[in-house]
C-alpha atoms as an extended CHARMM CRD file, in Angstrom:
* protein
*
        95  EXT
         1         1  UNK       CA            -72.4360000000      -54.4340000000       19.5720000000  PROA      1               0.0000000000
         2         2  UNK       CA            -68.3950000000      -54.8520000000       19.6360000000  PROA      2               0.0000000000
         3         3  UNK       CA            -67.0630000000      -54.9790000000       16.3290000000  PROA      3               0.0000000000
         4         4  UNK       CA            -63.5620000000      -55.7650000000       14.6750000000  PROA      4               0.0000000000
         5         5  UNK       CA            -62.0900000000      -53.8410000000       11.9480000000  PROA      5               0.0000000000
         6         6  UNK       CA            -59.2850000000      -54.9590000000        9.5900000000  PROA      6               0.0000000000
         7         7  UNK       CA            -58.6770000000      -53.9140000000        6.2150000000  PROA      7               0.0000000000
         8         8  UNK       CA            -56.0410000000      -51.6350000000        4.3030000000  PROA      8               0.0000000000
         9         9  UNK       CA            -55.5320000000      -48.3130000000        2.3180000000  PROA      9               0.0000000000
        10        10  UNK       CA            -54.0480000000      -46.9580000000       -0.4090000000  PROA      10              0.0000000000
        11        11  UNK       CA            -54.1890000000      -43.4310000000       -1.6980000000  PROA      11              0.0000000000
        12        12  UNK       CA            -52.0860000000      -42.1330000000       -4.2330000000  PROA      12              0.0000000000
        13        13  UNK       CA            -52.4410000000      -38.2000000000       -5.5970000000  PROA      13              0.0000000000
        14        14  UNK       CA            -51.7000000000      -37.8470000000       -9.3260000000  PROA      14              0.0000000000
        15        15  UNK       CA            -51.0190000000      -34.8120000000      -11.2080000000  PROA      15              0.0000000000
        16        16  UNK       CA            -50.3780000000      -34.4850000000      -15.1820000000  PROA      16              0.0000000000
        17        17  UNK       CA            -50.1340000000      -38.2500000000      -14.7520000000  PROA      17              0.0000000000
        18        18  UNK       CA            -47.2830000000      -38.0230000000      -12.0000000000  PROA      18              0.0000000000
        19        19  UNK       CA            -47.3870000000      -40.0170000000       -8.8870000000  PROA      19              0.0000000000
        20        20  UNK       CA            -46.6990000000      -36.7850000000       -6.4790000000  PROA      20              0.0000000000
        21        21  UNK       CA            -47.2790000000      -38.6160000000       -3.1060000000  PROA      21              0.0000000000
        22        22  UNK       CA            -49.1610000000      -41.8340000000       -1.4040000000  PROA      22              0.0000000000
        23        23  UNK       CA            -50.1960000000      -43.7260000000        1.4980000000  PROA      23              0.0000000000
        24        24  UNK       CA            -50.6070000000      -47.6190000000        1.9710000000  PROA      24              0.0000000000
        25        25  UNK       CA            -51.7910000000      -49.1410000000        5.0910000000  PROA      25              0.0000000000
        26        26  UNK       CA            -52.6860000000      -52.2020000000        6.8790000000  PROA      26              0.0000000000
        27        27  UNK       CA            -55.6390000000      -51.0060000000        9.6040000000  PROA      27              0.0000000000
        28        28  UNK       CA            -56.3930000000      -53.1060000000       12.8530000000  PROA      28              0.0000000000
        29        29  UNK       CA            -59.2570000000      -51.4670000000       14.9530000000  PROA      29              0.0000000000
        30        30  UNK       CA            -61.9340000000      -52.5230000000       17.3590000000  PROA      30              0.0000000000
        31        31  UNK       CA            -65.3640000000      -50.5040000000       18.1510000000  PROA      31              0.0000000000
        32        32  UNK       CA            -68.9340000000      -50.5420000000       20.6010000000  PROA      32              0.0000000000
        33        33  UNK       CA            -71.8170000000      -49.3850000000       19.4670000000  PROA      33              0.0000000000
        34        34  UNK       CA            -74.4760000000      -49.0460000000       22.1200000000  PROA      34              0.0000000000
        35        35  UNK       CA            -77.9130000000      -49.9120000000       20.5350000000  PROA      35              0.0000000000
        36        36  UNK       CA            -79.5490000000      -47.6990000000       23.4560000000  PROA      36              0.0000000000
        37        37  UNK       CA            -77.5840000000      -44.6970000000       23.0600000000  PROA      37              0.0000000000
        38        38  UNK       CA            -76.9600000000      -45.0150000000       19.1810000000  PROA      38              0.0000000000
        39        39  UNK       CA            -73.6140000000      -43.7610000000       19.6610000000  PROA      39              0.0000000000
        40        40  UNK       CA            -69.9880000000      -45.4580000000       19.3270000000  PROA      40              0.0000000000
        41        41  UNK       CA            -68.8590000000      -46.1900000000       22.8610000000  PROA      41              0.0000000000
        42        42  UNK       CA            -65.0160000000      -46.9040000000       21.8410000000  PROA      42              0.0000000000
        43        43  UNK       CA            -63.4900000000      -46.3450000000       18.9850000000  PROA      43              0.0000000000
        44        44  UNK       CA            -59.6600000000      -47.8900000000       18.4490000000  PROA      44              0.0000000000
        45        45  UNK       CA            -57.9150000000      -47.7780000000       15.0130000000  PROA      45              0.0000000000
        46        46  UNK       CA            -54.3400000000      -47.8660000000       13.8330000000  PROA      46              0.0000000000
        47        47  UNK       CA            -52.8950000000      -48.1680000000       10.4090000000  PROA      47              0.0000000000
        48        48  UNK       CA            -49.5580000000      -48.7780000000        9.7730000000  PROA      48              0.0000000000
        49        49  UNK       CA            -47.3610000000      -49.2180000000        6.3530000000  PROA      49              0.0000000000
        50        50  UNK       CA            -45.9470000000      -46.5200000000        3.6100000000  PROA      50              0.0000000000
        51        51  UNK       CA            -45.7060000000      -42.9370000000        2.7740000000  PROA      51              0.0000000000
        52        52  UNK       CA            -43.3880000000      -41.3270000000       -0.0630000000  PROA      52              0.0000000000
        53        53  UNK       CA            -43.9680000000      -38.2320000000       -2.3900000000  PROA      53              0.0000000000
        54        54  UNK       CA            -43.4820000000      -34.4190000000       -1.4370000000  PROA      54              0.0000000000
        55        55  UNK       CA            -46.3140000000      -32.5240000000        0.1910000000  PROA      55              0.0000000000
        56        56  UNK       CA            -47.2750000000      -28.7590000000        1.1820000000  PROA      56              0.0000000000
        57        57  UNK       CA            -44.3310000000      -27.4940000000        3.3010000000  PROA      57              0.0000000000
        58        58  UNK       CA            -41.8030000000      -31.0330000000        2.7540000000  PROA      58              0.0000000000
        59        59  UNK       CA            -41.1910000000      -30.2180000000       -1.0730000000  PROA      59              0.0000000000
        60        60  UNK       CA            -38.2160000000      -32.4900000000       -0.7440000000  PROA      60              0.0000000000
        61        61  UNK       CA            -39.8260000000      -35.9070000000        0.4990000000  PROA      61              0.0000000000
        62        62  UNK       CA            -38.7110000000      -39.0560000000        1.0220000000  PROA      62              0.0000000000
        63        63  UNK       CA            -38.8680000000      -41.9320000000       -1.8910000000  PROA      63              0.0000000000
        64        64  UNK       CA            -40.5700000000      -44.2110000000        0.7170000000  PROA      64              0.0000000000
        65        65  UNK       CA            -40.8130000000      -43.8310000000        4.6110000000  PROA      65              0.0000000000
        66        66  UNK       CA            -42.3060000000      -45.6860000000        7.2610000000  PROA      66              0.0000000000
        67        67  UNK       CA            -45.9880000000      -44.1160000000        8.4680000000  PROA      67              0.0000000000
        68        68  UNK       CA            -48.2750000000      -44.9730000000       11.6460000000  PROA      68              0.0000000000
        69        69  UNK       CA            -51.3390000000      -43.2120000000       12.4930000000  PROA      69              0.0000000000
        70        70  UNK       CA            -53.8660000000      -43.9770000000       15.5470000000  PROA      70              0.0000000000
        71        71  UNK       CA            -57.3250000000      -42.9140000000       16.2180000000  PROA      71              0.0000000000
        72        72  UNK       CA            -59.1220000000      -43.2560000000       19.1720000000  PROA      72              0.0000000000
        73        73  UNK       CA            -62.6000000000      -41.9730000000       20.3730000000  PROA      73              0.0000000000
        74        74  UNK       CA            -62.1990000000      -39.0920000000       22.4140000000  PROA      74              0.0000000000
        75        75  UNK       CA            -64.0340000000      -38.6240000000       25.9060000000  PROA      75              0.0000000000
        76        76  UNK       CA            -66.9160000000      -36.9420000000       26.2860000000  PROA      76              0.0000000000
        77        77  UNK       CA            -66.4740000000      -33.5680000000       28.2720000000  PROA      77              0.0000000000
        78        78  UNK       CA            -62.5970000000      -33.6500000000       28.1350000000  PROA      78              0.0000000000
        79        79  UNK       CA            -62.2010000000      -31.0910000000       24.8980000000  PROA      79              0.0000000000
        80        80  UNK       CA            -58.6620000000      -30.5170000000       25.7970000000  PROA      80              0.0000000000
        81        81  UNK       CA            -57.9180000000      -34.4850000000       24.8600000000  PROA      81              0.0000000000
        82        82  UNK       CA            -59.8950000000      -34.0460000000       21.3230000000  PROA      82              0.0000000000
        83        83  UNK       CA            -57.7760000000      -32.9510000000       18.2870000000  PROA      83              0.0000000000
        84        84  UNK       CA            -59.3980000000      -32.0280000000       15.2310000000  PROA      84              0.0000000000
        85        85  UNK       CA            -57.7280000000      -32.8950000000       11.6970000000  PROA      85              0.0000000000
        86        86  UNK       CA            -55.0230000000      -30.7590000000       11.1540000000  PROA      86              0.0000000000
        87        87  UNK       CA            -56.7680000000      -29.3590000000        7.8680000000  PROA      87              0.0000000000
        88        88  UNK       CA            -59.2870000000      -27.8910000000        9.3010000000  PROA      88              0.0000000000
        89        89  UNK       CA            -58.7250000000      -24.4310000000        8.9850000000  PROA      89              0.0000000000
        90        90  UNK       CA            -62.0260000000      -22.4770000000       10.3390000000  PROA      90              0.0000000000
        91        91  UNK       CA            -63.0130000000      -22.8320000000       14.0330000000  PROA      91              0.0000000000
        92        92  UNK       CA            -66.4810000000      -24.6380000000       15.1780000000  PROA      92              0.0000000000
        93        93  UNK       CA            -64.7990000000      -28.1650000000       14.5120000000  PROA      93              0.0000000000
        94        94  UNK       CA            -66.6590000000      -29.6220000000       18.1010000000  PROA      94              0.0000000000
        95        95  UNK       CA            -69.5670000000      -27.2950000000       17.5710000000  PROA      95              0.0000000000
């Protein structure tokens, strides 16, 4: 099953009723699902738009900056080439 994915994002954090930082996307993707297997066989996603706001470590950010992020299914076997979320902060991520 191949599918197409388009949509977009927006995530804003609010504190005390401040606007402290956001995100607003556009995503583009494409993904196979074999029926057999039941697993995702490829897995490609970008999204691409606007950041702004401070965050932990950048006190000082920018009103509005460019952002792009891709994903993209990582091969079986080849650890080394997978990258876990960069909040994860206890080990056993691929476990």
């Amino acid at each position: 099953m191949k599918l197409t994915i388009e949509g977009s994002t927006k995530t804003v954090r609010i504190k005390n009723g401040k606007r402290l930082r956001g995100f607003d996307t556009k995503l583009l993707g494409r993904a196979s699902y074999n029926l057999k297997q039941r697993k995702f066989v490829q897995f490609d996603l970008v999204a691409v738009g606007t950041r702004w706001g401070s965050r932990a470590g950048r006190q000082d950010g920018p009103a509005l900056a460019p952002i792009g992020v891709a994903l993209r299914l990582a091969p079986t076997g080849k650890r080394l080439l997978r990258t876990p979320p960069a909040q994860i902060r206890r080990g056993g991520y691929f476990d």
